[in-house]
DOTI-910551 format. One line per 4 residues: number of its first residue (from 1); their letters; for each residue x negated, y, z negated of N, C-alpha, C. Coordinates in nm, 4 decimals, decimal comma, padded with zeros to 6 digits. Atoms other than C-alpha are relative to their C-alpha. Example, Ala and Ser with C-alpha at 12.3 -4.5 7.8 and 13.67 -1.06 7.14 Angstrom:
2
1> as> -00,0890 -00,1190 00,0000 -01,2300 -00,4500 -00,7800 -00,0900 00,1200 00,0000 ~ 00,0820 -00,1190 00,0060 -01,3670 -00,1060 -00,7140 00,0770 00,1090 -00,0730
This chain:
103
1> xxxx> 00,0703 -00,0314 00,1232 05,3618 15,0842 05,1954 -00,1324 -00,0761 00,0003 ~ 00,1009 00,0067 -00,0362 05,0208 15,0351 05,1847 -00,1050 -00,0633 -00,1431 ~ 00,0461 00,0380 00,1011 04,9873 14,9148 04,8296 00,0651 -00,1684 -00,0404 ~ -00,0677 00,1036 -00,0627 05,0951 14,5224 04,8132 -00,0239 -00,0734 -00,1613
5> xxxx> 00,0147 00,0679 00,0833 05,1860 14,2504 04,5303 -00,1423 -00,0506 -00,0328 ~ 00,1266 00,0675 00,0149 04,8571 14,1280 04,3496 -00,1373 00,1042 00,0481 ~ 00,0946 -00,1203 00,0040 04,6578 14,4330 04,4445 -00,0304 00,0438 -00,1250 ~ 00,0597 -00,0912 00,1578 04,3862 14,5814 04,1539 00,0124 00,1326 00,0716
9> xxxx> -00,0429 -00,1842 -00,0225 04,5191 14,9808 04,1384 -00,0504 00,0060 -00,1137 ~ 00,0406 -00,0890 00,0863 04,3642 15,2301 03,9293 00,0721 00,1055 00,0028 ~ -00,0686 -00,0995 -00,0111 04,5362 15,4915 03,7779 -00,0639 00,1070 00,0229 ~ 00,0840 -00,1104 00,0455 04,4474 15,8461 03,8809 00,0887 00,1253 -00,0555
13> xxxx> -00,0761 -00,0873 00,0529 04,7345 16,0660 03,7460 00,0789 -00,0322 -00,1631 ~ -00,0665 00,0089 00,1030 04,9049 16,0941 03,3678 -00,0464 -00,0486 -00,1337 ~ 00,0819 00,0368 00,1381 04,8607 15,9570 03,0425 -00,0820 -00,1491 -00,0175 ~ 00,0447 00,0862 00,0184 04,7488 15,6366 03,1520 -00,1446 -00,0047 00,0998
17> xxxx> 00,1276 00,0165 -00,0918 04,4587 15,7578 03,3987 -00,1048 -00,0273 -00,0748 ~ 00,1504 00,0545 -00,0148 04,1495 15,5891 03,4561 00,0239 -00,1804 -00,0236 ~ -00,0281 00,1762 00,0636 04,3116 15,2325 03,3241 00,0019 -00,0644 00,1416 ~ 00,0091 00,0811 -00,1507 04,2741 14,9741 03,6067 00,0920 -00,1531 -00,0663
21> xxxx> -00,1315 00,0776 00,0231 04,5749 14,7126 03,6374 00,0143 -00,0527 00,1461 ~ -00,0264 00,0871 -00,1093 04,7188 14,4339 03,8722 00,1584 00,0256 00,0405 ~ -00,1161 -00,0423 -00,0410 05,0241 14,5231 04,0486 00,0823 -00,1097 -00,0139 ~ -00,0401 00,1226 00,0229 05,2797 14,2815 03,9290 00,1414 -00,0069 00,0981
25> xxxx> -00,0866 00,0116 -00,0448 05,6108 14,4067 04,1414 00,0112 00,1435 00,0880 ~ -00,0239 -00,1169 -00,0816 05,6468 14,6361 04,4300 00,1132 00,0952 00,0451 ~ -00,1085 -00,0235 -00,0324 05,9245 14,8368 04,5128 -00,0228 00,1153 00,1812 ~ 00,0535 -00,0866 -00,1756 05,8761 14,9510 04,9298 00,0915 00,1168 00,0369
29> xxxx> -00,1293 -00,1315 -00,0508 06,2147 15,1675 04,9527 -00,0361 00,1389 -00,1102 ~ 00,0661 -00,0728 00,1005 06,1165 15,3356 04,6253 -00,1030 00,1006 -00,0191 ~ 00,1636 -00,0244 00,0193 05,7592 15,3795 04,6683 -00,0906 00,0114 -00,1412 ~ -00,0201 00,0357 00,1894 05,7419 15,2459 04,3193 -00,0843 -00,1197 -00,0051
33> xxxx> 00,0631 00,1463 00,0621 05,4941 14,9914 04,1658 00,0000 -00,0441 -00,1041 ~ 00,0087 -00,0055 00,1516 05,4902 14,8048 03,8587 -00,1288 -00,0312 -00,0187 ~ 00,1252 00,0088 00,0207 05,1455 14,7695 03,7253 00,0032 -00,0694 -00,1361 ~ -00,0453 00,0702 00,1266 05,0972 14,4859 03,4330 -00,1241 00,1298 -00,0859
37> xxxx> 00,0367 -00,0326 00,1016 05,0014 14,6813 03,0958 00,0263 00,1480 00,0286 ~ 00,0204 -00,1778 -00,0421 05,0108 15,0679 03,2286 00,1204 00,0533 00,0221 ~ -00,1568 -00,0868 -00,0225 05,3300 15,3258 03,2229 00,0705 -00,1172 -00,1247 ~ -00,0822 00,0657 00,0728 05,4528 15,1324 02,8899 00,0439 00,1168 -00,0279
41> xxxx> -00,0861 -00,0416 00,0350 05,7795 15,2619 02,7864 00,0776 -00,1075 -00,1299 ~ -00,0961 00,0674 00,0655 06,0005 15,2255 02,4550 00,1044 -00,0302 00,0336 ~ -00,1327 00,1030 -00,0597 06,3207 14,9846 02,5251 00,0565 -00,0080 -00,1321 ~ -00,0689 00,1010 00,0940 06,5653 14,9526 02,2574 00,1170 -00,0779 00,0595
45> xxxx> -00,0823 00,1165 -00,0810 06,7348 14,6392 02,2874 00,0794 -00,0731 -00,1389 ~ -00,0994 00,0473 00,0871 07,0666 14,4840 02,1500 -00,0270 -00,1418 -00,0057 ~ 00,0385 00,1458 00,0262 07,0348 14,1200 02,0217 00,1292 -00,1108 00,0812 ~ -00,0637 00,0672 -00,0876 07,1950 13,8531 02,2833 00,0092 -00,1934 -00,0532
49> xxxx> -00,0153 00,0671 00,0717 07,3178 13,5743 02,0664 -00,1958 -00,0549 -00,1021 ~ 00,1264 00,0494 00,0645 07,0138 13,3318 01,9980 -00,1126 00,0497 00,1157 ~ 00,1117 -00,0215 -00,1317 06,8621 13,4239 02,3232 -00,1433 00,1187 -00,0452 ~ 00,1318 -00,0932 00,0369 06,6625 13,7704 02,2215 00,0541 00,0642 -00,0915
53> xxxx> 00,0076 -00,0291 00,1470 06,5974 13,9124 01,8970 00,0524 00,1714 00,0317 ~ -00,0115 -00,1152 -00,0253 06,7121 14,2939 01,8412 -00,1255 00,0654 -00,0214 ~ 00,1118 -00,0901 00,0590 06,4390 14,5989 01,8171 -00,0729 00,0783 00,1480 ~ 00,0164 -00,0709 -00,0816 06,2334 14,8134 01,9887 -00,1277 -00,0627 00,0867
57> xxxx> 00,1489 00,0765 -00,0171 05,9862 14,6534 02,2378 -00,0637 00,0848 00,1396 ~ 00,0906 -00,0756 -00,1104 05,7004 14,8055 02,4921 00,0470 -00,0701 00,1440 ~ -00,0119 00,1324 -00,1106 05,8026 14,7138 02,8719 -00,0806 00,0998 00,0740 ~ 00,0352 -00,0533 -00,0750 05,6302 14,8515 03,1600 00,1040 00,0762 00,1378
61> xxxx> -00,0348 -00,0362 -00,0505 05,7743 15,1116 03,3628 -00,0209 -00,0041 00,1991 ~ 00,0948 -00,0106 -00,1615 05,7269 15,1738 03,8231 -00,0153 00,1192 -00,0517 ~ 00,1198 -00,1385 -00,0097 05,4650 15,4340 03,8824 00,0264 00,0058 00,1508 ~ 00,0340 -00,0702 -00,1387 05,4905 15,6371 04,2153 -00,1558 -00,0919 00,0693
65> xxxx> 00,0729 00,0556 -00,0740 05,2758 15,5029 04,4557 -00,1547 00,1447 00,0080 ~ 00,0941 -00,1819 00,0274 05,0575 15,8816 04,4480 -00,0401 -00,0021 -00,0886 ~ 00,0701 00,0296 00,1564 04,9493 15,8137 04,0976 -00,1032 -00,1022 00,0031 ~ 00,1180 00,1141 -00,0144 04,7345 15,5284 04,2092 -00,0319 -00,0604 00,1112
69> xxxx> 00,1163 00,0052 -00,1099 04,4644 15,4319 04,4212 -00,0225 -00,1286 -00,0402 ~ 00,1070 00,1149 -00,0106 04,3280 15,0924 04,5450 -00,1341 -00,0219 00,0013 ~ 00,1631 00,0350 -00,0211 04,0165 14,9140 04,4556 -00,0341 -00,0857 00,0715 ~ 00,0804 00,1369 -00,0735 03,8173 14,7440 04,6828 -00,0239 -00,1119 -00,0372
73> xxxx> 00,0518 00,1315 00,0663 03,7815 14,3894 04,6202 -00,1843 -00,0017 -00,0038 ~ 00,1351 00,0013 -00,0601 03,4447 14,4141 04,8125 -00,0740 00,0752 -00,0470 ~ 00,0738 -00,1117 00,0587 03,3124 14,7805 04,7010 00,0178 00,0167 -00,1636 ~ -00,0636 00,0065 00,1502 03,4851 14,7621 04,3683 00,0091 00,1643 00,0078
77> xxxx> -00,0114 -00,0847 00,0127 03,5209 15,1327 04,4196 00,1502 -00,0019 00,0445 ~ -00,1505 00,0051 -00,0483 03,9056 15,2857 04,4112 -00,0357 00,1003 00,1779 ~ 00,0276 -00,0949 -00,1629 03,9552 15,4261 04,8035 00,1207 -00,0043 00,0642 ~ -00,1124 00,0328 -00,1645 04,2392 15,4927 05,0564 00,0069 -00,1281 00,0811
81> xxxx> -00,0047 00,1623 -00,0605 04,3508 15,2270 05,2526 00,0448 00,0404 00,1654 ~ -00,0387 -00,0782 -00,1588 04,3518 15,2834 05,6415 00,0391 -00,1700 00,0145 ~ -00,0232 00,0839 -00,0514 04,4416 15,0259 05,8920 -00,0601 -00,0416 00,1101 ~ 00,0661 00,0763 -00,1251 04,2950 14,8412 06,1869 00,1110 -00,0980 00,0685
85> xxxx> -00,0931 00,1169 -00,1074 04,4978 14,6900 06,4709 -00,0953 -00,0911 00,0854 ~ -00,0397 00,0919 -00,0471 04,4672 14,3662 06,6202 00,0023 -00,0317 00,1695 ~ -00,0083 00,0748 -00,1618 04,4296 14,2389 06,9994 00,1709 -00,0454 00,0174 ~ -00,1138 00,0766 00,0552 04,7521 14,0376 06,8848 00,1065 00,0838 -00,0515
89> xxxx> -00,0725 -00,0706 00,0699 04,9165 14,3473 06,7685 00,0451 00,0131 -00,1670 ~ -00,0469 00,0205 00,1689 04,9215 14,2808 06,3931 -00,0938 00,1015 -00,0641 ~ 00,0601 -00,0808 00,0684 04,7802 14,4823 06,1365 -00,1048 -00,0368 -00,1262 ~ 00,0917 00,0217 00,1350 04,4972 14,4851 05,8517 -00,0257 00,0790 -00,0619
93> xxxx> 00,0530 -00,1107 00,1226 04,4350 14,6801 05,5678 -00,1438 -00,0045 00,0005 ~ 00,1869 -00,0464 00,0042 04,0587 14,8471 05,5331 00,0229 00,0643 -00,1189 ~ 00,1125 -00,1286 00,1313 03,8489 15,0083 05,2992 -00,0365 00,0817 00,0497 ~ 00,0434 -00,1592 -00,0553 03,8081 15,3444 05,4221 -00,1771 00,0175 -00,0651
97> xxxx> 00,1271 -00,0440 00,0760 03,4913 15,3676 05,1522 -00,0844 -00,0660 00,1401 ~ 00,1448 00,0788 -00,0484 03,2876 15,0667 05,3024 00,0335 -00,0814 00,1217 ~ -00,0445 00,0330 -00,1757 03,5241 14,9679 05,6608 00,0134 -00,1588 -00,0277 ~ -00,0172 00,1258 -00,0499 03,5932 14,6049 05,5393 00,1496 -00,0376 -00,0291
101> xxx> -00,1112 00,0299 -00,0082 03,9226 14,4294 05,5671 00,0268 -00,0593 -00,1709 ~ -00,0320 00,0457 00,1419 04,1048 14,3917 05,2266 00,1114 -00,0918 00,0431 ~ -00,0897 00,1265 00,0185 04,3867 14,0862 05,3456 -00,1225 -00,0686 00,0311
């Protein structure tokens, strides 16, 4: 997966496109991200002694990985993410827009 914890994604599909968000939890088998503030969903929730209160509260849902696009740190534009290999055999994420390494 090609989209990684701590990555800025922009949405480009649904009711939350165009919002730009920090990926807070990945899911790789899935192809599922969570994104902080974007894909909120209502939760009602039962009250767990003193611990949490009852009612209905906003949480954030995973978003398909196809719904959102990376931004360049560098270009600040959102873009595909290719790869570049390594002498060493390892791998790096690029910016397809502007060809520089995003790790």
């Amino acid at each position: 997966m090609k989209i990684h914890k701590n990555d800025t994604v922009l949405v480009i599909v649904g009711k939350d496109r165009g919002k730009r968000g920090r990926v807070h939890l990945a899911f790789p088998q899935e192809k599922r991200v969570l994104v902080d503030g974007i894909n909120l969903v209502k939760r009602h929730l039962r009250p767990r002694g003193k611990i949490r209160q009852a009612g209905i509260i906003d949480r954030e849902a995973p978003l398909h990985i196809s719904k959102i696009m990376l931004i360049c740190p560098k270009c600040h534009r959102p873009t595909r993410v290719g790869s570049r290999s390594l002498d060493d055999g390892s791998e790096l994420r690029q910016c397809r827009r502007c060809g520089e390494v995003i790790d």
